[in-house]
C-alpha positions, 0 to 999 in steps of 0.5 A: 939766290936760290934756285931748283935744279932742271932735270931734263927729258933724259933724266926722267926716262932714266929715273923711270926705267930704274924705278920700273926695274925694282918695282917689277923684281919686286912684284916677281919675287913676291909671286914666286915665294907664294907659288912656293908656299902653295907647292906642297898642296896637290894640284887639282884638274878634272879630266875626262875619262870614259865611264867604264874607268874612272870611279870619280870625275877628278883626279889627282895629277901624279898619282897612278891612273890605270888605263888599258894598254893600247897597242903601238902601231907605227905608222908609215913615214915619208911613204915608207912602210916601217921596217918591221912591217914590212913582208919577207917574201921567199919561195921554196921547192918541195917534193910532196907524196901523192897518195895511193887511190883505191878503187874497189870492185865488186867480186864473187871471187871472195865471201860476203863481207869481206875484201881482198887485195888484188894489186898493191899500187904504189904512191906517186911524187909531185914538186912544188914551188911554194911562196912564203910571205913572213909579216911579223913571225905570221908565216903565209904560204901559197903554192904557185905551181906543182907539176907531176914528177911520178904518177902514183898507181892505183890499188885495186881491191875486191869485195862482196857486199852481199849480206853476211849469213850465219855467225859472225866471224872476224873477217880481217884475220881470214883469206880465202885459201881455196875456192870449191863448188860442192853439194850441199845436203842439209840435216838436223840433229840424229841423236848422236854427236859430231865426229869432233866430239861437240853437240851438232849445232846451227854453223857446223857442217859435214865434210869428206876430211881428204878434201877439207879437214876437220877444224877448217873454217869455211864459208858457204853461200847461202849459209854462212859461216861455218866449222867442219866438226863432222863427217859422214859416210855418203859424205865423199869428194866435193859433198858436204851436209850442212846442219839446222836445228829444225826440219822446216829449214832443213826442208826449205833448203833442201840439195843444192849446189853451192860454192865454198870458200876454204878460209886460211889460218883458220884452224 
C-alpha cells in the first residue's frame, strides 16, 4: 500500500525559515550589485546656500564648496570658562615723572615780545600701582591708585606781551644784558652818513660808545628794535638820538625819557 509521507507542524517552519534565508540573501545581493553598477555616477542633492554665494541651487557632493571662514569660538563647558579665555590678572608698581608746570608772569623787566627764565623747576615722581588684565595677547592696563612721592616745582617765566615796534629781530637768540633809562632825542637825515659808515635809516640810533657800544643791538620802548651805528657830539652818558626818515615823526615823537634794554650776544 501506498501511502504519502506526514510532514509535521516542525517541519514546515524549518522548510519555512530555510526558504526565507535564501530568498532574502538573494534579493541582498541583487541590491548591492546594482548599487555597485550606479557608484561611478555622482550623487545629486540640493542644498541651501545664501544667495550671495552659491551660482547654481545644485551641487555636486565632494566637490570643493567655497564658504567663508567662520571663526571658532569655544564655548564654556561644564560652567567653566575655556582655558585660553580666560583673564591673566597682574599688578605692576611704577614710578612715573611728573611734569614741570610753567607759570608765565607779565614783566616789564624784559622788551616786548620776548620772554625770559627766572627759575628753573624741576620735575616731580609719582608711583603707581597698575592692574594688567592680558585676554588672548590684548593687554588692559588700569591704574588703581598713585601717591606723590616728590612734588615737581614750578618754572617761572616773564614775558612782555606789548606790541613789538620797529623791525623784527629773532627774539629766541637774544637776552637782556643791561636795562638804562635814557633820553631820547629824535633826528632825521642831515646829509651825511653814520659814523659806522652806512646810510641813517628808520632802527639806527645815536648813542655815547662809553656807555653802549657801537654795533650793539638794543631795544627802545616805544621805538623798537634798534642798532647803535652813530654818535654825536651832545650825545654823552645816558643820551641817545633816535632816527625817522620824516620830520612829522620826528616831531611827534619829540624828547622823551624811555628805558632801553641792552640785548647780549648781540654784536
Amino acid at each position: 500500500m501506498y501511502s504519502l509521507p506526514i510532514t509535521t507542524y516542525t517541519d514546515y517552519w524549518r522548510t519555512t525559515k530555510l526558504w526565507s534565508t535564501y530568498v532574502g540573501g538573494a534579493l541582498a545581493l541583487w541590491a548591492g550589485t546594482s548599487w555597485a553598477g550606479r557608484r561611478s555616477e555622482p550623487f545629486m542633492a540640493t542644498m541651501a546656500i545664501p544667495a550671495s554665494l552659491r551660482a547654481t541651487e545644485t551641487i555636486r557632493v565632494g566637490e570643493h564648496l567655497s564658504i567663508p571662514d567662520v571663526p571658532y569660538r569655544p564655548q564654556e563647558k561644564d560652567g567653566q570658562m575655556p582655558v585660553a579665555l580666560r583673564p591673566q590678572v597682574m599688578t605692576e608698581y611704577r614710578l612715573q615723572e611728573v611734569p614741570i608746570p610753567v607759570e608765565v608772569r607779565e614783566s616789564s623787566q624784559v622788551p616786548p615780545g620776548m620772554k625770559k627764565v627766572v627759575e628753573e623747576g624741576s620735575i616731580g615722581l609719582k608711583r603707581q600701582v597698575i592692574k594688567v588684565v592680558t585676554v588672548q595677547g590684548d593687554i588692559q592696563e588700569q591704574v588703581v591708585h598713585e601717591f606723590e612721592l616728590n612734588a615737581p616745582k614750578k618754572r617761572i617765566m616773564i614775558q612782555n606781551s606789548k606790541p613789538v615796534a620797529g623791525e623784527p629781530l629773532d627774539l629766541t637768540r637774544l637776552n637782556v644784558a643791561r636795562i638804562f633809562t635814557v633820553e631820547a632825542t629824535a633826528y632825521t637825515y642831515t646829509g651825511n652818513r653814520t659814523a659806522t659808515g652806512v646810510q641813517p635809516r628808520k632802527g639806527l640810533i645815536a648813542v655815547d660808545p662809553s656807555v653802549i657800544p657801537l654795533g650793539s643791538r638794543v631795544y627802545v620802548d616805544g621805538y623798537g628794535y634798534a642798532t647803535a651805528a652813530d654818535t654825536g657830539g651832545a650825545i654823552l652818558g645816558n643820551k641817545v638820538d633816535v632816527f625817522f626818515p620824516s620830520l612829522r615823526e620826528c616831531l611827534d615823537w619829540g624828547r622823551r625819557p624811555v628805558r632801553l634794554y641792552l640785548l647780549a650776544n648781540s654784536r
